[in-house]
C-alpha positions in Angstrom: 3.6 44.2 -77.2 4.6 43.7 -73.6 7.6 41.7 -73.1 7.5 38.6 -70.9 9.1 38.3 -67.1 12.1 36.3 -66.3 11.7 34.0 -62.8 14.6 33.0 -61.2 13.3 30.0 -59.6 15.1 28.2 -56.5 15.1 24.6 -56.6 16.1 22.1 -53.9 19.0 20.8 -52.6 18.1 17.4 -51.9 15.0 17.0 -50.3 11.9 17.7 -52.9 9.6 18.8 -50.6 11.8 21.5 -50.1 10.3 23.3 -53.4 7.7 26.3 -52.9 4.3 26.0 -54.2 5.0 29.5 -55.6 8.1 27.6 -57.7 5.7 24.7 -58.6 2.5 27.1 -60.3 5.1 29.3 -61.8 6.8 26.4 -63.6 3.4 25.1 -64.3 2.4 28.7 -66.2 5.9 30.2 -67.6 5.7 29.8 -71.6 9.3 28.1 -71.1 11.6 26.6 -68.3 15.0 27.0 -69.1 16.9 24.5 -66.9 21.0 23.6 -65.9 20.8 19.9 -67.4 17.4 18.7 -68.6 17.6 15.3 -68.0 17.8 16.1 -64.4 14.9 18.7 -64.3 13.2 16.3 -66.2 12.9 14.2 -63.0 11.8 17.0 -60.8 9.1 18.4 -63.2 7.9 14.4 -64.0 7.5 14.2 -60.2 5.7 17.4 -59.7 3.2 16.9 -62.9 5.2 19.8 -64.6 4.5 19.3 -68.8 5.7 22.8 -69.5 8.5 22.8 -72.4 12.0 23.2 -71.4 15.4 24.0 -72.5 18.7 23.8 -71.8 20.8 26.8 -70.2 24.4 26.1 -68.9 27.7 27.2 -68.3 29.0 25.9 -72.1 26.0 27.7 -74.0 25.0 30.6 -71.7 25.9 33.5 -73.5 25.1 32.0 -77.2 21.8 30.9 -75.4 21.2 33.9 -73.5 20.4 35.9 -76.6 18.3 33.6 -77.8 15.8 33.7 -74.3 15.4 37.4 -74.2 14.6 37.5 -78.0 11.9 35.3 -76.7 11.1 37.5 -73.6 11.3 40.1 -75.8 8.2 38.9 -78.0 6.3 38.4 -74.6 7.2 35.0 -73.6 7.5 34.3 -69.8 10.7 32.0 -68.9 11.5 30.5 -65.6 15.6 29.5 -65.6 16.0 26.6 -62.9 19.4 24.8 -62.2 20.3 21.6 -61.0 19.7 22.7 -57.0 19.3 25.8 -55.8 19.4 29.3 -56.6 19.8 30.5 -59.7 23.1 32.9 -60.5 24.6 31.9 -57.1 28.1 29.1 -58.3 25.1 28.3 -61.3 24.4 29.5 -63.9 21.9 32.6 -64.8 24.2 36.1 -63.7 24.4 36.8 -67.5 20.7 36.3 -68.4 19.6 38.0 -65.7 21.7 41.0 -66.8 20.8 40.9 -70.2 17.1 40.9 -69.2 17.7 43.7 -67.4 19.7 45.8 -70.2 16.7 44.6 -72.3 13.9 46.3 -70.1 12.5 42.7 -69.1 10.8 42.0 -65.9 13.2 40.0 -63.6 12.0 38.3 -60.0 13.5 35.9 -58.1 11.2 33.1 -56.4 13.5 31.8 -53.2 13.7 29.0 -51.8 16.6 26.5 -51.0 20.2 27.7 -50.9 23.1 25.5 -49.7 25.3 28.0 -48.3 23.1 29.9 -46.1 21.9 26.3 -45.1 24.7 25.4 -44.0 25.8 28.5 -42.2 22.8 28.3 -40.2 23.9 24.6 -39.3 27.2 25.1 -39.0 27.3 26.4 -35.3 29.9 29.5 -36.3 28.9 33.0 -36.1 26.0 34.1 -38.9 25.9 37.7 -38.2 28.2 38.4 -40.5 29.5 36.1 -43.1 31.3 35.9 -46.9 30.6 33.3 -49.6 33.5 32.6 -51.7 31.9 29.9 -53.7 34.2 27.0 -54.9 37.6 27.8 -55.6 39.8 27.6 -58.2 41.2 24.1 -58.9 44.3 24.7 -60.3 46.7 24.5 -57.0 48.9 28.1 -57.4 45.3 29.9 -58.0 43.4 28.2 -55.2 46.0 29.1 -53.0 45.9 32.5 -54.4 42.0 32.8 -53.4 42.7 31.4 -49.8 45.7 33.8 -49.3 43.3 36.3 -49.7 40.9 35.3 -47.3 43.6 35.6 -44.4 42.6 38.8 -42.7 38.8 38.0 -43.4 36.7 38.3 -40.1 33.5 37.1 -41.2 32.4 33.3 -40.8 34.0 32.1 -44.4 31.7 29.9 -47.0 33.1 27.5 -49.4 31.6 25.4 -51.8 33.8 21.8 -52.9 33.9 18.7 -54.7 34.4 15.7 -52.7 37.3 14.3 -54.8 38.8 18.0 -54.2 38.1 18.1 -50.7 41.1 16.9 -49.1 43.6 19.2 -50.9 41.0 22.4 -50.6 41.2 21.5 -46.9 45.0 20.9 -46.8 45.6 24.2 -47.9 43.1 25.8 -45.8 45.2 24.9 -42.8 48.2 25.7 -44.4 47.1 29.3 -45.1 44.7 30.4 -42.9 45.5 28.0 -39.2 43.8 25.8 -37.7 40.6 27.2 -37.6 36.9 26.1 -36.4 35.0 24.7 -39.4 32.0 22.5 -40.0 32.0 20.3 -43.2 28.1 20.1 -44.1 27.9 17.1 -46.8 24.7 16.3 -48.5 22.3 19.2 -47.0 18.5 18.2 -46.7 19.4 14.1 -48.2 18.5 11.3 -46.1 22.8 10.9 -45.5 23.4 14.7 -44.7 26.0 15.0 -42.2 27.5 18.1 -40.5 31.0 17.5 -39.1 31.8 20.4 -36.8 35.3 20.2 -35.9 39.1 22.0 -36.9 40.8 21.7 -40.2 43.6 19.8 -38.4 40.9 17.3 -37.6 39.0 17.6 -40.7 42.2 16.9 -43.0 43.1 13.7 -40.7 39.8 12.7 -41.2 39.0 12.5 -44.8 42.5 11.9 -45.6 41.4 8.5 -43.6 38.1 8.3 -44.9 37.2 9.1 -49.1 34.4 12.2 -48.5 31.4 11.5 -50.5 28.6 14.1 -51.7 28.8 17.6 -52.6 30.4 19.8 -49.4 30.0 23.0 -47.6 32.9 24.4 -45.9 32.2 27.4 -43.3 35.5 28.4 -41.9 35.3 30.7 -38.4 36.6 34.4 -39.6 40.1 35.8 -38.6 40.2 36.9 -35.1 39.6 40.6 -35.2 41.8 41.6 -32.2 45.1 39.5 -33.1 45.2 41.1 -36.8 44.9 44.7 -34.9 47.8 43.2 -32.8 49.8 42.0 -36.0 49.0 45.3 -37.9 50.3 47.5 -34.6 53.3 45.2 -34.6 53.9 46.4 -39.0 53.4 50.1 -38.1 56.1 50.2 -34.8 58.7 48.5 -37.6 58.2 51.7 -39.7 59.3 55.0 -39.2 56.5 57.9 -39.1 57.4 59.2 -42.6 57.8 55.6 -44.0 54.0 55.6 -42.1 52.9 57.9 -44.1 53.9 57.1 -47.3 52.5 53.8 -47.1 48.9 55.7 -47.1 50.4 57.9 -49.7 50.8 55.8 -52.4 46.9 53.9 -52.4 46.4 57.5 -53.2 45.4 59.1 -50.0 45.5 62.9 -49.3 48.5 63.9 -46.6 45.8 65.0 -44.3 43.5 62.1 -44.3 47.3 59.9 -44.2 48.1 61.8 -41.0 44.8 61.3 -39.2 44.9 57.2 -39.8 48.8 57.8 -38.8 48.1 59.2 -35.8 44.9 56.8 -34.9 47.3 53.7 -35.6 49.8 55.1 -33.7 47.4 55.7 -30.8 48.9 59.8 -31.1 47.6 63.1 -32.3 48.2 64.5 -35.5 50.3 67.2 -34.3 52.6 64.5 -33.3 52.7 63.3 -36.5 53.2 66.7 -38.7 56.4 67.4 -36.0 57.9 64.1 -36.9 57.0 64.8 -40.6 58.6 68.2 -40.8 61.7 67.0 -38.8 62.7 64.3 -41.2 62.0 66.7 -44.4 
């Protein structure tokens, strides 16, 4: 027996109208919907004339639940996973079903549709060329600060998902770590209130430090400038000597010959330079 197909099916953000009529038939023919929090779905399948019957599939019960679905995919059941907004497996739930199905042989396709953090980049008035999504951060303090640290020498337009009642302190140590950088705060995307606040993080933490945030956020941060982390990175290599130089490439296990060449192209000098000053200091 054939085995059924998984859809990963985007729902929206806010506005309903933002659903796909491909999303609304394939809800209305899958076998069963497996949804984020069914009381919520509920709403949007009532709304929609959606009577197909549904389950629920969340963070707490995913991979207990997980097996369950593809045994049921597996008998040649069709199952469409929705979350609460938005895309499947991206900050919701889904990555480990979709891998299992996968592993299992099933038939996986993704129907698009509404996604908050390309959304928001696209509103947000920063550079969309290139661009990272972090997701939300931790929420213990030492780990989010951990994350953020790590995004210091990141030159691609930054996106964050928060909380509003973590909003304030996520910001706080944005500046902290990373400047004060361009960002626009996109609150409640597609909703009748949805605000984009395009500003610095200076500004934004004076702001809602004044001013209780309300509604689910979307930071985009502006990426580290390109030419001043060249600048700082010059600045490292002129404190070292040429051996030292080397040996830094050396131990993240790169061969001496491939060390000397990114030596020598930091240094702005050939490699012969950089073999004399070598064999001098052995």
């Amino acid at each position: 027996m054939a085995t059924g197909t998984l859809y990963l099916c985007a729902t929206p953000i806010g506005n309903l109208e933002d659903i796909t009529l491909r999303v609304i038939r394939t809800l209305k023919e899958v076998d069963l919907i497996a949804a984020e929090d069914t009381r919520n779905s509920m709403k949007l399948l009532t709304h929609f004339d959606i009577h197909t019957p549904i389950t629920s599939y969340h963070k707490n019960n995913r991979y207990d639940k997980a097996n369950t679905l593809i045994n049921k995919l597996l008998d040649g059941q069709s199952i469409a996973l929705i979350t609460d907004a938005g895309m499947p497996c991206v900050s919701d739930p889904g990555e480990e079903l979709a891998r299992l199905a996968a592993e299992n042989g099933i038939p996986v396709t993704v129907l698009p549709g509404a996604c908050a953090a390309v959304t928001a980049l696209a509103l947000s008035g920063l550079s969309t060329g290139r661009f990272c999504f972090e997701g939300f951060l931790p929420q213990n303090k030492k780990e989010r600060k951990e994350a953020i640290s790590k995004l210091i020498p990141e030159t691609r337009t930054i996106i964050i998902y928060e909380a509003p009642h973590h909003l304030t302190a996520t910001l706080k140590d944005l500046l902290e770590i990373l400047g004060n950088r361009q960002i626009s705060v996109c609150r409640e995307l597609t909703k009748v209130h949805e605000t984009v606040f395009r500003t610095t993080l200076k500004e934004a933490v004076d702001t809602y430090e004044a001013i209780a945030p309300r509604g689910e956020c979307v930071l985009v941060i502006k990426g580290a400038d390109g030419s001043l982390l060249a600048e700082e990175e010059r600045k490292k290599w002129q404190e070292l000597s040429i051996p030292e130089h080397m040996q830094l490439y050396l131990s993240k296990g790169m061969e001496k010959k491939d060390a000397m060449k990114a030596v020598a192209k930091d240094r702005g000098v050939t490699k012969q330079e950089i073999y004399r000053a070598c064999l001098e200091s052995d």
